[in-house]
C-alpha positions in Angstrom: -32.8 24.4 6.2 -32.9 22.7 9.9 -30.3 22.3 12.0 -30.7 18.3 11.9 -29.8 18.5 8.3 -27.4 20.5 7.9 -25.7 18.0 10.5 -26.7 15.5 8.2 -25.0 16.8 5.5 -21.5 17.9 7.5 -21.7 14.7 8.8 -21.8 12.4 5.0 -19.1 14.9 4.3 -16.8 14.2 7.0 -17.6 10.3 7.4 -16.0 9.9 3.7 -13.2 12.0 5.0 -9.6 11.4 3.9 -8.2 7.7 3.5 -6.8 5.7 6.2 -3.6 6.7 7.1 -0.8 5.1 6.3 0.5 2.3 8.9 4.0 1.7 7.9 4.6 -1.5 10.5 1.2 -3.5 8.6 2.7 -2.5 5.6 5.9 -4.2 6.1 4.2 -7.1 7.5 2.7 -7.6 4.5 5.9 -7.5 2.8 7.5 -9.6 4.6 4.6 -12.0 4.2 3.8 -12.2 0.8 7.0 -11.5 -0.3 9.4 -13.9 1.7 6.8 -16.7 0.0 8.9 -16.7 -3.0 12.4 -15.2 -1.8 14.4 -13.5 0.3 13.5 -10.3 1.4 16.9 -8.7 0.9 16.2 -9.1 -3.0 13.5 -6.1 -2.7 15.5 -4.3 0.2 18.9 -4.2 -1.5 17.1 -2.3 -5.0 16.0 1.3 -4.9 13.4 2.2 -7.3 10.6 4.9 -7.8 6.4 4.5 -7.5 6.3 3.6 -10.4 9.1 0.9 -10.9 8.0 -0.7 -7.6 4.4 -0.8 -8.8 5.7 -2.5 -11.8 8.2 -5.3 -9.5 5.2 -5.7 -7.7 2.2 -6.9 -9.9 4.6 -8.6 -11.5 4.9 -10.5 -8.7 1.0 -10.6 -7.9 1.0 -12.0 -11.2 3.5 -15.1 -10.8 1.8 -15.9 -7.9 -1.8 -15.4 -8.5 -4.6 -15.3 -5.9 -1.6 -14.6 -3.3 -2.4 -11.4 -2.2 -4.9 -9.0 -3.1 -4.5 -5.3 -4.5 -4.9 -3.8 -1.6 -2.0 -5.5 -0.3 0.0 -4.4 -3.4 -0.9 -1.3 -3.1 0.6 -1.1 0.9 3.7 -3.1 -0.6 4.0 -0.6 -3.4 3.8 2.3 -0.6 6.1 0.4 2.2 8.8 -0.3 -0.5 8.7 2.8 -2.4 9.2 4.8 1.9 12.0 2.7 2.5 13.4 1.8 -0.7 12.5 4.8 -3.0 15.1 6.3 -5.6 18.5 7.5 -4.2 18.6 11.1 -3.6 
């Protein structure tokens, strides 16, 4: 095998590399964007809940206010909330 392509190959490997990283302050702009639509923001920031509960909160949401926000956008709200507002220890 040449050189070129095993370049080639390392390099379709590493250019589909690891997800973005997270970005906490877009996150919680998105938040506070899509989320102060409809309320407060101290309703979300007051509750502690796990992945999976805010998940739950949020397509909820995403579904009372349809074509709002995309899931990628949930998804970061999902991951911002659950950082800051994540179960008790």
């Amino acid at each position: 095998m040449s050189r070129f392509v095993l370049a080639l190959l390392l390099a379709a490997v590493f250019v589909g590399g690891p997800a973005t990283a997270y970005d906490q302050a877009a996150a919680e702009k998105l938040f506070q964007k899509h989320c102060a639509t409809c309320h407060h923001l101290d309703r979300a920031l007051k509750k502690n809940k796990d992945r999976a509960g805010w998940d739950k909160t949020v397509k909820r949401m995403q579904g009372y206010a349809s074509g709002m926000f995309t899931d990628g956008a949930a998804e970061s709200i999902v991951e911002y909330l659950t950082r800051v507002r994540g179960p008790k220890d």
